[in-house]
C-alpha positions as CSV (number, residue, x, y, z in Angstrom):
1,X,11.7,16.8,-0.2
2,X,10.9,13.3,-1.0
3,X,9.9,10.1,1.0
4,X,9.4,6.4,0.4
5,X,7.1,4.0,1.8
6,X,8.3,0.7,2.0
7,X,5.1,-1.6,1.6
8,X,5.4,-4.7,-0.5
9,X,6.1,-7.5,2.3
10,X,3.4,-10.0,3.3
11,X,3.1,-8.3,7.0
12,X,2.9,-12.1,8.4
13,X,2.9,-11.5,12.1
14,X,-0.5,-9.9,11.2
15,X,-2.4,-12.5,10.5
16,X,-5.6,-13.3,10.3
17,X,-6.1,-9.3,9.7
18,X,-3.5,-9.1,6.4
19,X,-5.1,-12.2,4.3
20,X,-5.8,-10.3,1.1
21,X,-4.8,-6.5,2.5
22,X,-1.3,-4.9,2.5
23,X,-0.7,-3.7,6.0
24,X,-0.4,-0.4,5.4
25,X,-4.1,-0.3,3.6
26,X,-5.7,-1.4,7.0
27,X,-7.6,0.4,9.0
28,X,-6.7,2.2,11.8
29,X,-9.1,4.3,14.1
30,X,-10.9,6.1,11.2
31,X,-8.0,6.0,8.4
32,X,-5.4,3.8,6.9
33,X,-2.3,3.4,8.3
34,X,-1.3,4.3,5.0
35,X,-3.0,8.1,5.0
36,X,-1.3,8.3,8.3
37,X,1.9,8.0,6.8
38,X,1.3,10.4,4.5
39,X,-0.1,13.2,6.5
40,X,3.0,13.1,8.5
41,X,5.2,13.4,5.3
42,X,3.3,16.2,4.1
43,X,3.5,17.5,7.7
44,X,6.9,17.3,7.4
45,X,7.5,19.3,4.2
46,X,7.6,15.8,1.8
47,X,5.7,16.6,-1.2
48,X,7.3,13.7,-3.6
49,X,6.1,10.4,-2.1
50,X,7.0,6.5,-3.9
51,X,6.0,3.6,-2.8
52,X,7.5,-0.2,-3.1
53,X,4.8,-2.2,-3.8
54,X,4.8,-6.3,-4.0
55,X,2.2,-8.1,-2.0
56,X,-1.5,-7.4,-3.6
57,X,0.5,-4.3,-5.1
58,X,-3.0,-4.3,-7.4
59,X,-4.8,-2.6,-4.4
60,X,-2.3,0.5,-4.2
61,X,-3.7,2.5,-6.9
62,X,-3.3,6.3,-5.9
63,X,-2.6,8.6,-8.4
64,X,-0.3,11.0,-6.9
65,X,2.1,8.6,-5.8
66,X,4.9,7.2,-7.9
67,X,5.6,3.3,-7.5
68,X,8.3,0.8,-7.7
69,X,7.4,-3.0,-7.9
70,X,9.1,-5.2,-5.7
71,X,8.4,-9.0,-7.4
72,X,11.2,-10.6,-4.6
73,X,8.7,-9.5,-2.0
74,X,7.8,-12.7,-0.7
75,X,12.0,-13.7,-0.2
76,X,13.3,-10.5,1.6
């Protein structure tokens, strides 16, 4: 099965916390909301995960997920 994370917008209506961190990359309790995600797919039987990717996409830099850029990410 196969899964993607949506996670190139700018996550405004977190601010102060989001300045230079993609929402999904913050911490949560002891992990990332991110690895959160990701437990649950694989929980779930997803073994193929991508990833859209705009705002500070350079700090996404996992190796066993396959990524898609999303340069419009700061207009939709």
């Amino acid at each position: 099965m196969k899964a993607v994370i949506v996670a190139a917008g700018m996550g405004t209506r977190l601010r102060p916390h989001i300045e230079e961190t993609p929402k999904v990359l913050l911490p949560i309790g002891s992990q990332r909301l991110l690895d959160y995600q990701r437990a649950a797919l694989a929980e779930a039987g997803v073994e193929d995960v991508a990833l859209i990717r705009g705002f500070r996409g350079d700090l996404f830099t996992d190796p066993d997920l396959t990524y898609y850029e999303n340069p419009e990410y700061e207009r939709n």
